[in-house]
C-alpha positions as CSV (number, residue, x, y, z in Angstrom):
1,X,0.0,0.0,0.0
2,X,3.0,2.8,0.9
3,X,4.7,1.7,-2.2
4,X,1.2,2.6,-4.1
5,X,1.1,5.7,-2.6
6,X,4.8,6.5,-3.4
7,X,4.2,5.8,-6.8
8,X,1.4,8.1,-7.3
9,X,3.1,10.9,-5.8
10,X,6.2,10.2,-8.0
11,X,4.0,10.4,-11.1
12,X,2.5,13.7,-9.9
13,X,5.7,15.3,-9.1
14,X,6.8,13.9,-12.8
15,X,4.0,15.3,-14.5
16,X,4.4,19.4,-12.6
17,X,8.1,19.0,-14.0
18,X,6.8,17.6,-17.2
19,X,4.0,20.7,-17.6
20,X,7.0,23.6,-16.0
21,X,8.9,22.2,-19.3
22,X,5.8,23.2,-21.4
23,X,5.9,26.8,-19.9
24,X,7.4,29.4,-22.1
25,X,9.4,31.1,-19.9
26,X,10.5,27.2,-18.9
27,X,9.8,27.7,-14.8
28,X,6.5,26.5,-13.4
29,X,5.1,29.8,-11.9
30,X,2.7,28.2,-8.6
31,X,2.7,31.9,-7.5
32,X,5.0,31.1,-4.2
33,X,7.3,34.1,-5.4
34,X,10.7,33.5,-6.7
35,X,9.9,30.6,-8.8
36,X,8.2,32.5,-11.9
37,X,9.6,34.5,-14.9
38,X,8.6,37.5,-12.9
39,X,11.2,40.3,-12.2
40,X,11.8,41.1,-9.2
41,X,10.5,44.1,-8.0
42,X,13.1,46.9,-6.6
43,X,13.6,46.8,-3.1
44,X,12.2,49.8,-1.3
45,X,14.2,52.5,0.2
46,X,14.9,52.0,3.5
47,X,12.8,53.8,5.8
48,X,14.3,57.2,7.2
49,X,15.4,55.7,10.5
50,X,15.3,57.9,14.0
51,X,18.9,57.8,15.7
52,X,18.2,56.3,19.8
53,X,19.7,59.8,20.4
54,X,17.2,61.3,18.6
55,X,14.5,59.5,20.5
56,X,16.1,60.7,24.0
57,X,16.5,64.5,22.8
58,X,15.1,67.6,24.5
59,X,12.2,68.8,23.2
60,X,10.7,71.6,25.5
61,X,7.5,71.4,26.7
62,X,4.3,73.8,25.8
63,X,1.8,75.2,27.5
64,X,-1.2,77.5,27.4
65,X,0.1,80.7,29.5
66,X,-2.7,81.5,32.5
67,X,-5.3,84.1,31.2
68,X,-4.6,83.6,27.7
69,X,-6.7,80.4,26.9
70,X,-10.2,82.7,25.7
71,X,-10.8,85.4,23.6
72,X,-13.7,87.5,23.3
73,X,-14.3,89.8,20.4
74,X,-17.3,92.8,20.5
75,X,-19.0,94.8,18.0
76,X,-17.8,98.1,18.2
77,X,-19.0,100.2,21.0
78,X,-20.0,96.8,23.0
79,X,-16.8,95.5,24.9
80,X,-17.6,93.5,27.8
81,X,-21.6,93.4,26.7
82,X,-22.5,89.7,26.3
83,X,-24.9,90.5,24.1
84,X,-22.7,92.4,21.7
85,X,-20.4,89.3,21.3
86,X,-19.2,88.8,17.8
87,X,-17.3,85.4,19.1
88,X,-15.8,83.7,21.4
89,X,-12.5,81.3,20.7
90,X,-10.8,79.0,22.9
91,X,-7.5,76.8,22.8
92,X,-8.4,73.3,23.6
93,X,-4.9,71.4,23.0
94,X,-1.3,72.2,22.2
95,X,1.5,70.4,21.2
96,X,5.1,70.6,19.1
97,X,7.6,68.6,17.2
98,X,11.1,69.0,17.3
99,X,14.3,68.6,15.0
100,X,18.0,69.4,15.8
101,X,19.8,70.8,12.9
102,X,22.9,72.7,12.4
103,X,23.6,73.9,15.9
104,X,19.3,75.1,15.9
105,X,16.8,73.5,17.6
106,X,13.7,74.1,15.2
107,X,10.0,73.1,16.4
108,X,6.8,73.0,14.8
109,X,4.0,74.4,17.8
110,X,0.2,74.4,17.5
111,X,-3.0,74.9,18.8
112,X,-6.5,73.4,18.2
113,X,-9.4,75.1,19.9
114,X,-13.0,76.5,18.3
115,X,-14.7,79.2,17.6
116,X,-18.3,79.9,18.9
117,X,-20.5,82.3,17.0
118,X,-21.9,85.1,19.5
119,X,-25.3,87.3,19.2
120,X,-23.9,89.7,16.5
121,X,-21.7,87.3,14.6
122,X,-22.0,86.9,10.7
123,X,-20.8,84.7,8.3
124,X,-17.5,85.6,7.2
125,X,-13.6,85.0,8.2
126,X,-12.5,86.3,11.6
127,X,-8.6,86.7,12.6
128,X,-7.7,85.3,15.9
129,X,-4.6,86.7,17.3
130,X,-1.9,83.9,18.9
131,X,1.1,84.5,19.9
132,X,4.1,81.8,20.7
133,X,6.6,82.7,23.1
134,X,9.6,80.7,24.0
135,X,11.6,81.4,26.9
136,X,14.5,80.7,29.5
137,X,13.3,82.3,32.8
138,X,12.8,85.8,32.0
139,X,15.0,85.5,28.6
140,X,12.6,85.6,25.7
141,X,14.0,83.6,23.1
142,X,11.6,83.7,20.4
143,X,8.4,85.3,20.5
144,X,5.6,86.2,17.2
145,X,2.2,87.0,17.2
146,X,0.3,85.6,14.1
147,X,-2.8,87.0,13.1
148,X,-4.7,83.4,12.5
149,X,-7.7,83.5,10.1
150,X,-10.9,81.0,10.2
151,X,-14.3,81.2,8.7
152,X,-17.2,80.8,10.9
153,X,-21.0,80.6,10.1
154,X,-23.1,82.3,12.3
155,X,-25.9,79.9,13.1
156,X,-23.2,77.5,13.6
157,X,-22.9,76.1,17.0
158,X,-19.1,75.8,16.6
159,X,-15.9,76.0,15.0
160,X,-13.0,74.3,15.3
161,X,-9.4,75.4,13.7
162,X,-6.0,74.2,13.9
163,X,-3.2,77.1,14.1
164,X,0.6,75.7,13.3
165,X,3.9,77.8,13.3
166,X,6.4,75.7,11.8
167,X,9.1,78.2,12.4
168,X,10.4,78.2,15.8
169,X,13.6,78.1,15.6
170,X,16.4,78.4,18.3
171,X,20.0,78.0,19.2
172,X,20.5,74.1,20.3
173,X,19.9,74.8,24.7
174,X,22.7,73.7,27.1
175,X,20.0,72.7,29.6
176,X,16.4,71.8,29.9
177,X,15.1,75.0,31.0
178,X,12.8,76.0,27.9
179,X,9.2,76.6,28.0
180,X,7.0,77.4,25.4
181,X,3.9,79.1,25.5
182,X,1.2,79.4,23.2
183,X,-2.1,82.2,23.7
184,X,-4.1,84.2,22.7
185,X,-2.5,88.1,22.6
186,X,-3.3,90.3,25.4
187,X,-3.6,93.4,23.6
188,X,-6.6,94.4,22.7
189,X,-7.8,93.7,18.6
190,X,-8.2,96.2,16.6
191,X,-11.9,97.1,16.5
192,X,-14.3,96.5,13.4
């Protein structure tokens, strides 16, 4: 009975060589990969790999500076009036990236947060002004106020935006003792 059975299996195995001879490329393709008349595809390039040094580096932490999470903007005439709100805009979340380069340590920073529409709000784009500060103790390093522009519908129950500055850029620090904060301005905007 085995010798039956090794027989047949023999003959099977003769007649896949037999039918690979027939092929026209002359290899019997069962799609395993490597055995067909396929070329081989190119490798891809390697993946840009992240240094353990890299992984371990400083990156400073950010932060929403106290009092400067809201900001309330009025019809002319109307400041501090509820009722004469044109909206209101908060920063929900924060966060950066950071690379070393050339002596620089250059971050990406941003904010998410959303806008509400108040009692006097239209349709239209309103600017939102954020500022990002970086600084060692009482040493500003870097600081820029961007005047951040998102359109908002005014039976809309909210809004959100994402604000990104993706050039903070400072000399490499010899310790960790960096902040970064990230706000809305304190001064006043200008009126409409």
């Amino acid at each position: 009975m085995a010798f039956v059975a090794g027989k047949m299996r023999f003959a099977a195995l003769a007649a896949l060589m037999a039918l690979a001879g027939c092929q026209s490329g002359g290899a019997l393709d069962l799609g395993l990969g490597g055995w067909g008349t396929k070329k081989a595809e190119p490798a891809a390039p390697p993946a840009e790999s992240i240094t353990a040094d890299e992984l371990r580096a400083y990156c400073p932490r950010v932060t929403l500076r106290s009092g400067t999470a809201f900001y309330s903007t009025y019809e002319r005439g109307g400041d501090g009036d509820r009722n004469r709100i044109v909206y209101q805009a908060s920063i929900t979340d924060v966060t950066r990236s950071c690379r070393y380069d050339g002596g620089m340590l250059n971050m990406e920073v941003a904010a998410a947060g959303r806008v509400v529409p108040g009692p006097v709000a239209k349709d239209g784009t309103i600017t939102m002004p954020i500022r990002i500060a970086v600084v060692r103790g009482e040493e500003v390093l870097y600081s820029r106020l961007h005047q951040h522009q998102t359109a908002i519908a005014a039976l809309s129950p909210a809004t959100q935006f994402v604000f990104k500055d993706p050039a903070v850029s400072i000399p490499v620090p010899t310790a960790r003792n960096i902040e970064i904060y990230v706000g809305f301005d304190e001064t006043p905007q200008k009126k409409r």
